[in-house]
C-alpha positions, 0 to 999 in steps of 0.5 A: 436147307439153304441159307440166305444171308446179306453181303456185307460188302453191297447187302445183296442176298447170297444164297448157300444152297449146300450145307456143305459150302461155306465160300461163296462170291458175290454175284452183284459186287464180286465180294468174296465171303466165309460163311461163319454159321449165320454170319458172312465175311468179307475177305476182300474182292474176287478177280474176275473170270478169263473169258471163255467159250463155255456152254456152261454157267452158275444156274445151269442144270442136268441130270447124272446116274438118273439124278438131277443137279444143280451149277452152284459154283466154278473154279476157273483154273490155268494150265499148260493147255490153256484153261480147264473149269470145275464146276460144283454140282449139287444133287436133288438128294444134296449129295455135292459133286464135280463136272470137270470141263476141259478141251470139250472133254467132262468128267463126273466125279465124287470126293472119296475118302482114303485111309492109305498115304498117298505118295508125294506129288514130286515123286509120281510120273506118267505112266506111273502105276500105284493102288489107291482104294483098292484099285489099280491106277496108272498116272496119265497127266500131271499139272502144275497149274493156278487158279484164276477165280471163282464163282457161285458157293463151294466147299472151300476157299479159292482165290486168284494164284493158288497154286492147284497141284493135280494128277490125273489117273486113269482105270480102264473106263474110271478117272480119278484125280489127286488134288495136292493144293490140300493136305493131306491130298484129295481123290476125286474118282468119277468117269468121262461123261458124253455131254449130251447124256447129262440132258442140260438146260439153261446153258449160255446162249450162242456157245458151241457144245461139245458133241463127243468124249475123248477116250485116252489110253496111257501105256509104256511104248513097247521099244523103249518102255517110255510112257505115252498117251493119246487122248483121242479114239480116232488117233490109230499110231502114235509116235515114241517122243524118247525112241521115235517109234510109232505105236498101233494105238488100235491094238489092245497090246499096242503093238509096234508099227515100226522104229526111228529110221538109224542112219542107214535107213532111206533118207526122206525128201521134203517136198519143199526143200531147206533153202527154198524161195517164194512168194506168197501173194507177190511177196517174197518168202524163205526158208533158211536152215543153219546149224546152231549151238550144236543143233539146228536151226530152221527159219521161214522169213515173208515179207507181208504184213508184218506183226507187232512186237506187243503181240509176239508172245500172244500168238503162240495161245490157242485161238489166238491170231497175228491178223484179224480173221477176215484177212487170213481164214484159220482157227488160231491153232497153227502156231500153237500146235507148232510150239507144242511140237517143237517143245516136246523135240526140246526145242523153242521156236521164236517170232519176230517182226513189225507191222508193214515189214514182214514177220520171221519164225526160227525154229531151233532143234537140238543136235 
């Protein structure tokens, strides 16, 4: 049976339609309320959402397992890969569950209880393998990531910065998370879900929607045993990032396609050669390579349109741009994906210019 009770804060109504939530935002004055049986407090102002290109929203519905359910609250989280939403779900037989929402990919998933300790955050590694309720799991993702707010009712208190400890784990077609922001940690187990088969309605208006689920495989590379994973069924190979060997992702026993070129393998020739000069519309470009601290450096310098020193670190996050889309066309992906390449090499790759004087990036590798 739901509760309704006043705000402190404003006086509003503020509905708990769970019996199992007992934190809640106000959705006219932002408050932040514990619910104490009957009673409301007011523990201070919520921070607001980042925005985002969510189809989703508080008030939206759908259907799982044949069962339909409510968005009754959010928590909105930061990561590595920019921001992930969970939403809290309340079922027509007032069972409470989660749709997780990252990259266009969901996730149904449901509390579980477990008897057995589960091991500590610090010592679990992709590709990992343990047994947690009885199934076999094999770590495929570890973040450290925070929170940035919350929405609607849910099952415990959030804020802006509480740090959200997680792991995810994978089991042919099941997923399962571990939650370390509690102790003792939390499962969650649950499956990828395509969007359209959750059948929603009262969406956001003018928001893409997501068409497809990305199926990811976690496995150890067959040439040095390093862990890799791809999150995608269209991915065929996929390169060692330890060895440099490059994995048939296609095949079921992830056969090995072929090993990093030694030094007395045939050598590869870009088609544009360190050390090049051009233009790009009538002003002049470069690209210059040099050794550094033991590594390499490699440095593409354009004489156009410059960017502002404010926004170098900007635009390294997804869709972000240097100009205004109608200057230059693209997604705001191209720099964001370079820096995760580079990253992931152990290298940095850094920015720098002015408005009017042209812009340079270097790309430093380590030796």
């Amino acid at each position: 049976m739901a509760l309704t009770a006043s705000c402190p804060s404003c006086g509003a109504p503020v509905v708990f339609k769970s019996a199992g939530s007992v934190f809640a935002v106000c959705e006219y004055c932002q408050s932040t309320l514990v619910r104490h049986d009957q009673a409301l407090e007011d523990i201070g102002k919520m921070a607001a959402l980042a925005e985002d290109r969510s189809p989703l929203q508080l008030g939206a519905e759908g259907s799982y397992d044949g069962v339909r359910f409510a968005l009754i609250g959010r928590i909105q989280i930061r990561y590595s890969q920019g921001y992930w939403n969970e939403w809290h779900l309340l079922f027509d037989d007032m069972r409470t569950g989660w749709l997780s929402e990252a990259g266009g990919e969901y996730v149904v998933s449901f509390l579980q209880q477990v008897q057995e300790p589960l091991p500590a955050f610090a010592e679990l590694k992709i590709g990992q393998r343990f047994p947690v309720a009885g199934q076999p799991w094999t770590v495929s993702n570890i973040e450290n990531a925070e929170c940035v707010a919350g929405a609607g009712e849910l099952p415990f208190k959030v804020g802006a910065g509480y740090p959200v400890a997680a792991v995810d784990l994978r089991n042919g077609a099941n997923f399962a998370t571990l939650d370390y922001s509690e102790t003792p940690p939390l499962l969650f187990v649950g499956e990828p879900v395509d969007f359209a088969s959750l059948k929603m309605s009262n969406l956001r208006e003018g928001m893409p929607i997501a068409t497809h689920t990305v199926a990811a495989q976690v496995f150890r590379c067959p040439s040095c045993a390093a862990p890799m994973q791809t999150r995608s069924r269209e991915i065929l190979a996929v390169g060692c990032v330890s060895c440099g060997a490059v994995v048939d992702t296609a095949d079921q026993n992830h056969k090995l396609l072929s090993k990093a070129l030694g030094t007395r393998d045939e050598k590869f020739t870009p088609r544009l050669a360190l050390g090049s000069k051009g233009t790009l519309e009538g002003k002049p470009v470069e690209v210059r390579v040099e050794g550094h601290a033991g590594g390499l450096r490699i440095e593409v310098v354009d004489r156009g349109v410059g960017i502002d020193p404010g926004q170098l670190d900007r635009i390294f996050g997804r869709f972000e741009r240097a100009a205004p889309a109608h200057h230059y066309p693209g997604l705001g992906l191209g720099l964001y994906v370079a820096r995760e390449i580079v990253e992931a090499h152990g290298g940095r790759i850094v920015a720098r210019g002015e408005p009017g004087k042209g812009a340079s990036f270097s790309v430093e590798l380590p030796g």
